[in-house]
N, C-alpha and C positions, 0 to 999 in steps of 0.2 A: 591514252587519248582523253582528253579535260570533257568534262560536261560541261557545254559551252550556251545552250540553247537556254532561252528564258525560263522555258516549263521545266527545266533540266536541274533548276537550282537545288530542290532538294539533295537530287543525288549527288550534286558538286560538292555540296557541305559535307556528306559523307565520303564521299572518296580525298576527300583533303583530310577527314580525320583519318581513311587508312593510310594513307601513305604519309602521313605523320610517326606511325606506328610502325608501319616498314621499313622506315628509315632506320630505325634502331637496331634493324636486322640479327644480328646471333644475340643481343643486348636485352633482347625484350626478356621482361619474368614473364610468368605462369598464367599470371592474374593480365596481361597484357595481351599474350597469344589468345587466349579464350576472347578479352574483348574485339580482336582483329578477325577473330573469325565469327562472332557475332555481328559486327559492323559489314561485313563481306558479304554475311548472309542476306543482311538486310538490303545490302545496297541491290541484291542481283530482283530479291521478289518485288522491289521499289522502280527497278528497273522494268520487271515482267507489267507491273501494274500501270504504271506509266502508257507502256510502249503499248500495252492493250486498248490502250483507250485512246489513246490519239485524235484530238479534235481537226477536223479539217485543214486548220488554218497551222496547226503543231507539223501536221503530214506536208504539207508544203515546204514550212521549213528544213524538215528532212530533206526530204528529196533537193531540197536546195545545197545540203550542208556541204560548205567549200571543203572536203576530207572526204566528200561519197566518190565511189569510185565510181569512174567514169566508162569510156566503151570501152578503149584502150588497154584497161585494167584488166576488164574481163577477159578480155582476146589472150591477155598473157596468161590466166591462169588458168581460161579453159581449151586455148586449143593450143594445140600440138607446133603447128608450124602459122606463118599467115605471111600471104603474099601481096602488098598493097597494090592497087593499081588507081592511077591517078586518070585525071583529065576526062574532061567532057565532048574532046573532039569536033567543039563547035568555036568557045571564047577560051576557057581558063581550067585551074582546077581549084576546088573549091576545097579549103582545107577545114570547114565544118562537117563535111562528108567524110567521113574514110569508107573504103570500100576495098573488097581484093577477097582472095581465094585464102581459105583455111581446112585446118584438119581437123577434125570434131568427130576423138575418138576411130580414129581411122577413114574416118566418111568424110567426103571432102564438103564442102559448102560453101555457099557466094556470103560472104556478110555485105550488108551496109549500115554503116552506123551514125549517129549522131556524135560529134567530139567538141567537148567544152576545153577549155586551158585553166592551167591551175595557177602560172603568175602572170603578172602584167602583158610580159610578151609574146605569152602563149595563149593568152585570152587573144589577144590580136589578132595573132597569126590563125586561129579558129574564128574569130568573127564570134567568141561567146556561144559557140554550139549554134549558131541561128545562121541554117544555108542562105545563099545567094540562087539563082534561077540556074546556074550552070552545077550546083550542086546536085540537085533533083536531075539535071540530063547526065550528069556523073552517074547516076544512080540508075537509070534508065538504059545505060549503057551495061551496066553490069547485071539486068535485069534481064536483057539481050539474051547477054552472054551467059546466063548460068538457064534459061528455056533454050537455046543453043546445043548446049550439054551436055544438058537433063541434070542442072544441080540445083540439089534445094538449096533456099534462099532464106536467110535469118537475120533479120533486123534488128536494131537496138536502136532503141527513139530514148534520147532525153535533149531538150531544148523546150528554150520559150520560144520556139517561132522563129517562123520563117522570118530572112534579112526583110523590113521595109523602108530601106535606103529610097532614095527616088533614082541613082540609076538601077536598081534589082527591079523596080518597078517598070524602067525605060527597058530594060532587057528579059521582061516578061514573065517575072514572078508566076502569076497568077496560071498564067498557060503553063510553064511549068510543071508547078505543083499537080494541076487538072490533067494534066500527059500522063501524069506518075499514077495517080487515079485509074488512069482509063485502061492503061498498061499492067498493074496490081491486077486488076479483077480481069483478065483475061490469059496471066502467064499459066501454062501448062506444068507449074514444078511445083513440090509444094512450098509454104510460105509461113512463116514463125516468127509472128513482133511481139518484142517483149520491150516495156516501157522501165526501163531501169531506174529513172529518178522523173524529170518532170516531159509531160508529154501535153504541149499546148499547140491547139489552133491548127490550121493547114499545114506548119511545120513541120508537127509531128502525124499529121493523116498521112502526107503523103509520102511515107516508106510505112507505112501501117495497115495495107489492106490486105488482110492472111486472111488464113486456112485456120492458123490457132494464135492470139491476143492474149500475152502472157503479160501481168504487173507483179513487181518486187513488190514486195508486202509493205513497205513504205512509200509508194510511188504515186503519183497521181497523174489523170488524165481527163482533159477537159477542151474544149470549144474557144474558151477565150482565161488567159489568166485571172485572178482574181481581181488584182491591181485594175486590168482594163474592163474586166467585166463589172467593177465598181464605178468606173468611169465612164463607162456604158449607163448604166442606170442613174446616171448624176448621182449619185453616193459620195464620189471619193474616191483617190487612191486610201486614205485614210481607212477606208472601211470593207477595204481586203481583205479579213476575216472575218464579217459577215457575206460577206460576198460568195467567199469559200463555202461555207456553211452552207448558203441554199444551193450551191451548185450543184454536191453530193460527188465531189471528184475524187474522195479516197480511192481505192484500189480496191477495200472493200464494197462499196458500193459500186462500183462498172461490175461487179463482179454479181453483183447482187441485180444489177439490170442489163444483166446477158451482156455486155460489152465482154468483157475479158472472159477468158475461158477459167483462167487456175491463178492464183498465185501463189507466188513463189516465195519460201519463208527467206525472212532475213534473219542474221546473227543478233543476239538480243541487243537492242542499243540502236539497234540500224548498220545498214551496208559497209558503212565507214569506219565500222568496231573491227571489220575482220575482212578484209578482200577476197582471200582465199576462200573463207567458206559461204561468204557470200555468194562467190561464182562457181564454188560447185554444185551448190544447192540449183543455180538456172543451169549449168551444164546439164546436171539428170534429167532434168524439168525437158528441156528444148531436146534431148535424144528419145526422151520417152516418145514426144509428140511426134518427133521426125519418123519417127520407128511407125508408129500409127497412121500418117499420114504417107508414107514409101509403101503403104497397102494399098492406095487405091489408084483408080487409074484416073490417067488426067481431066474423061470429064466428069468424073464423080467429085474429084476438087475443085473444076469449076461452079456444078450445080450448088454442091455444097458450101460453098465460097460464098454463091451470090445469094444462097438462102439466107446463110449468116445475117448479110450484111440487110437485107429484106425485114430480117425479124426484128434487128436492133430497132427499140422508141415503139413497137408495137405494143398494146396496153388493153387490148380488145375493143371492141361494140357495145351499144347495146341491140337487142333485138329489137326486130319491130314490136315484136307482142310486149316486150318490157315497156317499150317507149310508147305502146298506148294506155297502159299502167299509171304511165305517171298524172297525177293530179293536177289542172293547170286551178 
């Protein structure tokens, strides 16, 4: 798979030199092996240094990169069996939701997930990972049924956001999403979202309100994209990498300000370099928590739950005896 990303250039020029070299295959002399495995070596620690350092606006790109695997992907490589279940029971069925019953390791579990399309007609036929208002009641429906149960429930958010069509608007977007809200922080099962590529705005909040907030190590998650959140600030869409920048959406940083509980490594390169070990790397991850969270009873995940989400943005006081300290 090409290094295809702007910051990626260096290592494009070096993997175009190896596989200049590979081509030669049983052909190569001595002096040629030795340089292909020097060049290999290089590319991998050029690759470590890179991908370590990841500027805000690099980590978007990722998490955007049309090759990251999507929900879809994951479901194949980490569960066992998966039984879709469609419709909202009120208008339609929203096919940027998928939702249905799978096996995860023997344990059964509700997913709901976000689903992007990879060609033109698959982007369509998904609406680009961005639900409609009967998506979120799809979701609410399976939210139901797995506190029904008693099955834990495990989300996968990637989407820029919620549809803002003006009939998603006319058929009540906003209440929607705020159902899905009010519904999250009261289910009795426990609850496991992990942000696999991009996680924006009320889109992604609202299948996002758990017990444990996992991000792929290249993922981000934010309030408003960068694009709009420049556009917000009269900036610019132009100036969506500063935008990024003060937002502090890597995965590192939610992680760094109590949002996210853990993340989750990816394969060097990003998610896109390797499906399979990408998704088992969040398989362990999402059975450890489920394993941890199938201890307690339901309302020690509620308290716990809504402590969580209590703490999130808290940054302390000062005291009063400080604040008469201060010098006017």
């Amino acid at each position: 798979m090409a290094y295809d990303l702007e910051f990626e250039k260096p290592l494009a020029d070096l993997e175009k030199k190896i596989n200049a070299l590979q081509r030669k295959g049983d052909r190569l002399k001595p002096d040629e092996q030795a340089q292909l495995q020097t060049l290999e070596n290089e590319l991998r620690t050029r690759t470590e240094e890179i991908y370590k350092n990841l500027t805000a606006w690099q980590t978007v790109q990722v998490a955007r990169h049309k090759d990251r695997p999507y929900s879809l992907d994951y479901i194949k490589f980490m569960c066992d069996d998966f039984f879709e279940l469609h419709g909202d029971r009120s208008y339609a069925d929203d096919h940027a939701i998928v939702a249905g019953l799978a096996t995860l390791d023997g344990q059964t579990v509700m997913l709901i997930c976000h689903q992007k399309g990879r060609d033109m007609k698959d982007k369509q036929f998904r609406n680009l990972g961005m639900p409609h208002p009967e998506g979120y009641r799809k979701a609410q429906r399976m939210m139901r049924q797995a506190e029904k149960f008693g099955i834990p429930l495990v989300t996968l958010i990637d989407t820029a956001g919620a549809s803002v069509a003006l009939p998603d608007e006319e058929r009540g977007q906003s209440e929607a999403i705020a159902a899905s809200l009010y519904l999250m922080a009261r289910l009795r099962v426990p609850i496991v979202a992990t942000v696999i590529g991009e996680g924006n705005s009320g889109g992604a909040l609202g299948i996002s309100i758990a017990d444990r907030i996992l991000m792929m190590e290249h993922s981000y998650y934010t309030v408003a994209a960068p694009e709009a959140a420049a556009d917000i600030l009269k900036f610019g869409g132009a100036h969506a990498a500063l935008a990024a920048e003060g937002q502090r959406i890597r995965a590192k940083d939610s992680l760094e300000f109590h949002i996210a509980d853990e993340l989750v490594p990816e394969p060097l390169g990003g998610a896109h370099r390797n499906y399979r070990q990408a998704a088992e790397s969040l398989k362990a991850v999402l059975l450890r928590h489920l394993t941890e969270l199938k201890q307690m009873t339901p309302d020690e995940l509620l308290e716990k739950r809504y402590q969580k989400f209590r703490n999130i943005g808290h940054f302390g006081r000062e005291t009063t005896t400080e604040t008469s300290q201060i010098q006017v």
